[in-house]
C-alpha positions as CSV (number, residue, x, y, z in Angstrom):
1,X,42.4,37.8,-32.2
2,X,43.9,38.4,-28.8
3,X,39.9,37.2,-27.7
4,X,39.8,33.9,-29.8
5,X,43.3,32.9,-28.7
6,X,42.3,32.9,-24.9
7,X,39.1,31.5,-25.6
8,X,41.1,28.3,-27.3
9,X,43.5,28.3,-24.5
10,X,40.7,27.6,-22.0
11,X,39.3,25.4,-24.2
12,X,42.1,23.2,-24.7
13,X,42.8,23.5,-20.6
14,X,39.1,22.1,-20.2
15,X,39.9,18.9,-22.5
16,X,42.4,18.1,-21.0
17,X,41.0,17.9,-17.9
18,X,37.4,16.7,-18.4
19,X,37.9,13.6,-16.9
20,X,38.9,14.6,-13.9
21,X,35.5,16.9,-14.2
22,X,33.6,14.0,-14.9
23,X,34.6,12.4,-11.7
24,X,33.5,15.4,-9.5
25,X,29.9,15.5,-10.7
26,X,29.6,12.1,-10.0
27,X,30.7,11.6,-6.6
28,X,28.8,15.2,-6.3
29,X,26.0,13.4,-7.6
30,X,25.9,10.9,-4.9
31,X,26.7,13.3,-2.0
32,X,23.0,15.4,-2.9
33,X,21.8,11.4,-2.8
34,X,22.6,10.5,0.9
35,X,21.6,14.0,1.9
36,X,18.3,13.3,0.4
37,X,17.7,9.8,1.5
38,X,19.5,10.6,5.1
39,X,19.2,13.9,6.3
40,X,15.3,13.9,5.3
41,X,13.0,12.5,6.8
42,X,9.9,10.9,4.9
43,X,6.5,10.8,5.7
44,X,4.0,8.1,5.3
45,X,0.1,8.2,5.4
46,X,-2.1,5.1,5.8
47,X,-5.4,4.5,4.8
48,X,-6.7,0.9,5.3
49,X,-9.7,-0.9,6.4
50,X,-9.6,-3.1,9.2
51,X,-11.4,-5.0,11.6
52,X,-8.5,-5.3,14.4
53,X,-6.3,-2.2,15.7
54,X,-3.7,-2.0,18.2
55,X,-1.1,0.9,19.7
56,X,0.7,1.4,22.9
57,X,-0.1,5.2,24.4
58,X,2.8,7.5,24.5
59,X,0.3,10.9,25.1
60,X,-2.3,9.8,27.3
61,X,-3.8,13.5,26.7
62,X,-3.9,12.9,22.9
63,X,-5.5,9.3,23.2
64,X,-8.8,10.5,24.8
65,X,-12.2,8.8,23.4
66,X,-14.7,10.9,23.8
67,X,-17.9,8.9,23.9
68,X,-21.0,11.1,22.4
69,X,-23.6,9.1,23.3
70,X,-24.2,5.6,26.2
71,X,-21.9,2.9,25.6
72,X,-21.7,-0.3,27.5
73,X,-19.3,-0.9,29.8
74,X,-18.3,-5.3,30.7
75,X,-16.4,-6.8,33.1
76,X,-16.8,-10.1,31.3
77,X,-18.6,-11.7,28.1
78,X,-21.3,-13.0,30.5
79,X,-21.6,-9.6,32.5
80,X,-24.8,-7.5,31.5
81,X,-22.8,-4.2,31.9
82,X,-23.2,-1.1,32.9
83,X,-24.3,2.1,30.2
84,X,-21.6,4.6,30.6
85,X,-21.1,8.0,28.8
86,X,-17.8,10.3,29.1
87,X,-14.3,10.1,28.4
88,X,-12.1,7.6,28.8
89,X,-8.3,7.8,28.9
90,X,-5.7,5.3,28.5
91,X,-2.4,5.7,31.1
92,X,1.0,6.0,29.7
93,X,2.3,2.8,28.1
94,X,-1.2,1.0,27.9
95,X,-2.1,-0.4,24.8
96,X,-5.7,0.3,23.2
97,X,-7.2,-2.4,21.3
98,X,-10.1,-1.8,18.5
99,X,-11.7,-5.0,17.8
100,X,-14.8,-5.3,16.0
101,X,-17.1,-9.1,16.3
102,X,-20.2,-9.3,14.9
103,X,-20.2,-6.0,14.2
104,X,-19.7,-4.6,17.3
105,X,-16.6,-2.3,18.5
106,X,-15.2,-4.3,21.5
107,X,-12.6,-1.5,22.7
108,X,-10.1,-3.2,25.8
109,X,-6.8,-1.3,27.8
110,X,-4.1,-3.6,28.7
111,X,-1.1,-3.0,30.8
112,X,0.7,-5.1,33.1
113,X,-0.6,-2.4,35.5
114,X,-3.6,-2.4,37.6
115,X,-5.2,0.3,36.4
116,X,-5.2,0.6,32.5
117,X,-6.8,3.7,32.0
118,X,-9.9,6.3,33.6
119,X,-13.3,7.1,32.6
120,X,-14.6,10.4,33.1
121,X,-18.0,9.9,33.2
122,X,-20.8,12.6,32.1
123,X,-22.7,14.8,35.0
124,X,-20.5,12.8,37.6
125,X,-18.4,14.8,40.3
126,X,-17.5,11.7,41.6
127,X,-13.9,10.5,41.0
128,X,-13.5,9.1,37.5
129,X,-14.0,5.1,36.8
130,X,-10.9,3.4,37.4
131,X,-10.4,0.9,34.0
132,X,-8.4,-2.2,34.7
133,X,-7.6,-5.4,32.6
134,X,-10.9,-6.8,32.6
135,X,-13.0,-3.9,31.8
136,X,-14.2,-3.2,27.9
137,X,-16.3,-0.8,26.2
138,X,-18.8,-2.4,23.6
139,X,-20.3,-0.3,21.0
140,X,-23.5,-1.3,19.0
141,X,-26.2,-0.1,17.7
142,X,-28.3,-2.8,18.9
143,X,-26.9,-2.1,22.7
144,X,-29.8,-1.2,25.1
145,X,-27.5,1.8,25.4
146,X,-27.7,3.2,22.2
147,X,-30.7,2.4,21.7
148,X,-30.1,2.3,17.7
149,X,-28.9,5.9,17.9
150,X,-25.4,5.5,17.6
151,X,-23.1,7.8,15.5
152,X,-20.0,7.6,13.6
153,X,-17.2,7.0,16.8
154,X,-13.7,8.7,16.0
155,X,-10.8,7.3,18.2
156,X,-7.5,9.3,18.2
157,X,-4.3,6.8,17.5
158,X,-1.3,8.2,19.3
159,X,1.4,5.4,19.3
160,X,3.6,2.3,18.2
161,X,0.6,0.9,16.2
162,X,-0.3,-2.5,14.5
163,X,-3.2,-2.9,11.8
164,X,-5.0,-6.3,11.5
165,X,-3.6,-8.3,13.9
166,X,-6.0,-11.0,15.2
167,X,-6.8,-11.1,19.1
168,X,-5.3,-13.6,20.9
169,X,-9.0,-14.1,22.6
170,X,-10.3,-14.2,19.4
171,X,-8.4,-16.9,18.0
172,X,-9.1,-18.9,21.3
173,X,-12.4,-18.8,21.3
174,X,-12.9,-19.5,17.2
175,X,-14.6,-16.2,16.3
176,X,-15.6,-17.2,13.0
177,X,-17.3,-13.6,11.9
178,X,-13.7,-11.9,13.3
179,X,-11.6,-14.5,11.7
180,X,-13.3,-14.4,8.4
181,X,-13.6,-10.7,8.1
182,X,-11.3,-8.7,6.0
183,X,-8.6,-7.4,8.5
184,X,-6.4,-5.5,6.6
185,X,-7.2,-3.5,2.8
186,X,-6.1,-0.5,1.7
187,X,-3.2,1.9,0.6
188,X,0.3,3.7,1.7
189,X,0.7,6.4,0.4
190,X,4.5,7.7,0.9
191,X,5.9,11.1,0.9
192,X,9.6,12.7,0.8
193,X,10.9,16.0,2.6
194,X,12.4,18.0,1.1
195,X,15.7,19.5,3.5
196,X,16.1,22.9,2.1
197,X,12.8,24.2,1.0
198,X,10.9,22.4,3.9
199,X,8.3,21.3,1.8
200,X,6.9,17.5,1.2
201,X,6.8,15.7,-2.3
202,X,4.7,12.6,-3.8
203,X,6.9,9.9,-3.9
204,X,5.3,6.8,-4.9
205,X,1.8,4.6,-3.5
206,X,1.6,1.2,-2.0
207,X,-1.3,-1.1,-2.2
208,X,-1.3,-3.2,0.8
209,X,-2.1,-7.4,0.9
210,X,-5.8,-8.3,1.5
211,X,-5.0,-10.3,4.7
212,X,-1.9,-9.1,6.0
213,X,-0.7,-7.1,8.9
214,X,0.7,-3.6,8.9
215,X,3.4,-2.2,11.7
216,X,5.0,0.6,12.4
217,X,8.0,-0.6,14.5
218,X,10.6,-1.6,12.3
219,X,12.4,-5.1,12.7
220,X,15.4,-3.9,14.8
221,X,12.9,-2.2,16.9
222,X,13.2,1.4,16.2
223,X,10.1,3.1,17.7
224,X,8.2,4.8,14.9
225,X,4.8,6.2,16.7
226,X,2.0,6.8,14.4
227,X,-0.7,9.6,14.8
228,X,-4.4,10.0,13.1
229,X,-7.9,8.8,14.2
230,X,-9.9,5.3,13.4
231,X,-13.5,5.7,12.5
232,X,-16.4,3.5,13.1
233,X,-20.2,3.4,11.9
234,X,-22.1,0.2,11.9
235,X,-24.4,1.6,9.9
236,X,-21.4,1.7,6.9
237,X,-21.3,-2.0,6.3
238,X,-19.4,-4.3,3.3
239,X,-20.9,-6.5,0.6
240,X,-21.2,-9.5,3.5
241,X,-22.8,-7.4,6.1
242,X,-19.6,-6.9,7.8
243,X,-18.7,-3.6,9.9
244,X,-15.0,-2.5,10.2
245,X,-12.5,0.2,10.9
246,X,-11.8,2.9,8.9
247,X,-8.4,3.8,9.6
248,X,-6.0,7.3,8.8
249,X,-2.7,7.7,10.7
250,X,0.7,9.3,9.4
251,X,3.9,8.2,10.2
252,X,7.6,9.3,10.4
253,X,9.0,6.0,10.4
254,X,12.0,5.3,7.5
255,X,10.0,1.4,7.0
256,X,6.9,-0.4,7.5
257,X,6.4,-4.1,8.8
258,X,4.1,-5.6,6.1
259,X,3.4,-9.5,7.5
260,X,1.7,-11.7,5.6
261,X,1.7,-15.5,6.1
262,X,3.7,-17.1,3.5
263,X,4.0,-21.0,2.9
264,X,6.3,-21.6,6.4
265,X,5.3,-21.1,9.9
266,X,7.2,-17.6,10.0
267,X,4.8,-14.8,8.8
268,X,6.5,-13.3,5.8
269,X,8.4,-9.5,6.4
270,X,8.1,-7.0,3.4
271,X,10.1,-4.0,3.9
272,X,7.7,-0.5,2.6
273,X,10.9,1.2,2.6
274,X,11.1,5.0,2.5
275,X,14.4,5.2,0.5
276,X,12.5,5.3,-2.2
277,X,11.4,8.5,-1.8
278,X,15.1,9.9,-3.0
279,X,14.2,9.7,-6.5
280,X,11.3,12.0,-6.8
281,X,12.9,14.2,-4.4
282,X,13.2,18.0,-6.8
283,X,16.5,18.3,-4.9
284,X,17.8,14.9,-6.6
285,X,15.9,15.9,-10.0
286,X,17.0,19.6,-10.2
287,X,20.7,18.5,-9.5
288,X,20.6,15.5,-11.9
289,X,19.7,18.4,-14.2
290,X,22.2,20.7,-13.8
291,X,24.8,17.5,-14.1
292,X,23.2,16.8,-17.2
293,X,23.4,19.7,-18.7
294,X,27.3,20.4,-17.7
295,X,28.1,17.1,-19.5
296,X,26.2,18.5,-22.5
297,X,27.8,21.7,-22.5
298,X,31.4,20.5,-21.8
299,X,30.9,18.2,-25.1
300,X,29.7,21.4,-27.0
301,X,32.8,22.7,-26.1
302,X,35.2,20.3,-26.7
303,X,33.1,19.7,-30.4
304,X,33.6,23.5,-30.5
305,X,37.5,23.6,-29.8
306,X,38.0,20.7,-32.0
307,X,36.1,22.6,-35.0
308,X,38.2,25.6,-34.1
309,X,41.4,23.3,-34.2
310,X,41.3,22.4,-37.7
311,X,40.2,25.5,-39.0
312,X,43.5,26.9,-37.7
313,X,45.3,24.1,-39.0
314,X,44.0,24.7,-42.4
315,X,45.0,28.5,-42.2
């Protein structure tokens, strides 16, 4: 008896506060959701095909090409070039262009400095080739280089980096086979942290825009490096006969610049935002549970105290 009497006292304390229970599991609710979405970071892979990839070096060190076999080296469209073989290194704050026109890689350093980069050429102990602003690499498997030889190429990407953007020299000139190619295809795939087990989640998959152009800077700026390696083979061509880029980076950034041109004059902005990963976060899930489950219960017990209430009554 003694039992059953405090048991309905606690009971009947419990309903009559439940909804000032209620209250504290929701705004409880929506702290674990801005921990989630704020104090984690999320984590974004990219796999596209391109034919036009740019970034701006922020690790010279990690942004070294490494050139396995003769490549040709151009001072200018109507230069013969040179066959050069090392590894070339872009300075600090130069951006690396991939371009690929009629099949051929057409790799350029630009920097508002006068030297862009430095080749360390192969069996040389001479000082290494000084790059500047006019100097590209072209890779081909029809070069006199080569000599139909070539390999697959993987180039590091270390920096702010932009996916199928069309060369201002390209569009210039009218480069047909650039400007028809496919400059931008492929997926995002997004994933979430999770802050207190360390450990990363699936949190959703992105399809990007034939045609578009991916960023990783966000619109206010916010510099959001990416990191992986493109890959080239002109052996590995499409349907038309066309070579391209094959193209795996990660990236911290909280949003992705997806631009695609819309009916205006503006290229249209579509925010890949990572907020999304707070609802397949387990943290969110498991807590959602528990609240869940509390409701549940605290309505078994108030059914309970009820049913106890009239049996009372009727004694």
């Amino acid at each position: 008896m003694i039992w059953r009497d405090l048991f309905l006292k606690m009971l009947s304390w419990f309903v009559s506060r439940r909804w000032a229970f209620y209250p504290f599991c929701f705004f409880a609710f929506l702290f674990v959701a801005f921990y989630v979405g704020v104090q984690t970071k999320p984590v974004m892979i990219i796999e596209a095909t391109t034919r036009s990839l740019n970034y701006e070096t922020i690790n010279p060190l990690e942004s070294r090409i490494n050139f396995p076999f003769p490549v040709l080296l151009k001072k200018s469209l109507r230069d013969k070039g040179t066959c050069i073989q090392g590894v070339l290194e872009p300075a600090l704050g130069t951006k690396v262009n991939f371009t690929i026109s009629n099949n051929i890689l057409i790799i350029r350093l630009s920097s508002d400095e006068t030297r862009t980069g430095y080749m360390y050429v192969k069996g040389s102990s001479d000082d290494p080739y000084a790059f500047d602003n006019n100097d590209a690499i072209w890779v081909s498997q029809n070069s006199a280089c080569e000599k139909g030889n070539i390999s697959t190429l993987s180039m590091p990407i270390w920096g702010v980096t932009e996916i199928g953007k069309i060369p201002a020299a390209a569009t210039l000139a009218g480069n047909s086979d650039l400007l028809s190619g496919v400059l931008l295809q492929g997926k995002v795939t997004l994933f979430g942290r999770n802050g207190l087990e360390r450990g990363i989640y699936p949190a959703g998959e992105v399809t990007l825009p034939v045609g578009a152009r991916l960023s990783s800077v966000s619109v206010d700026g916010t510099y959001a490096p990416a990191w992986g390696y493109a890959l080239f083979s002109p052996h590995h061509v499409d349907e038309n006969g066309l070579a391209s880029l094959s193209v795996y980076a990660t990236t911290e950034a909280e949003e992705l610049l997806i631009k695609r041109m819309a009916s205006g004059p503006e290229p249209e902005v579509i925010k890949l935002s990572a907020l999304s990963h707070i609802a397949g976060s387990p943290l969110f899930i498991y807590f959602g549970t528990a609240i869940t489950a509390l409701f549940v219960l605290s309505e078994f017990l108030i059914a309970l105290a009820e049913l106890l209430k009239r049996r009372n009554h009727e004694k």
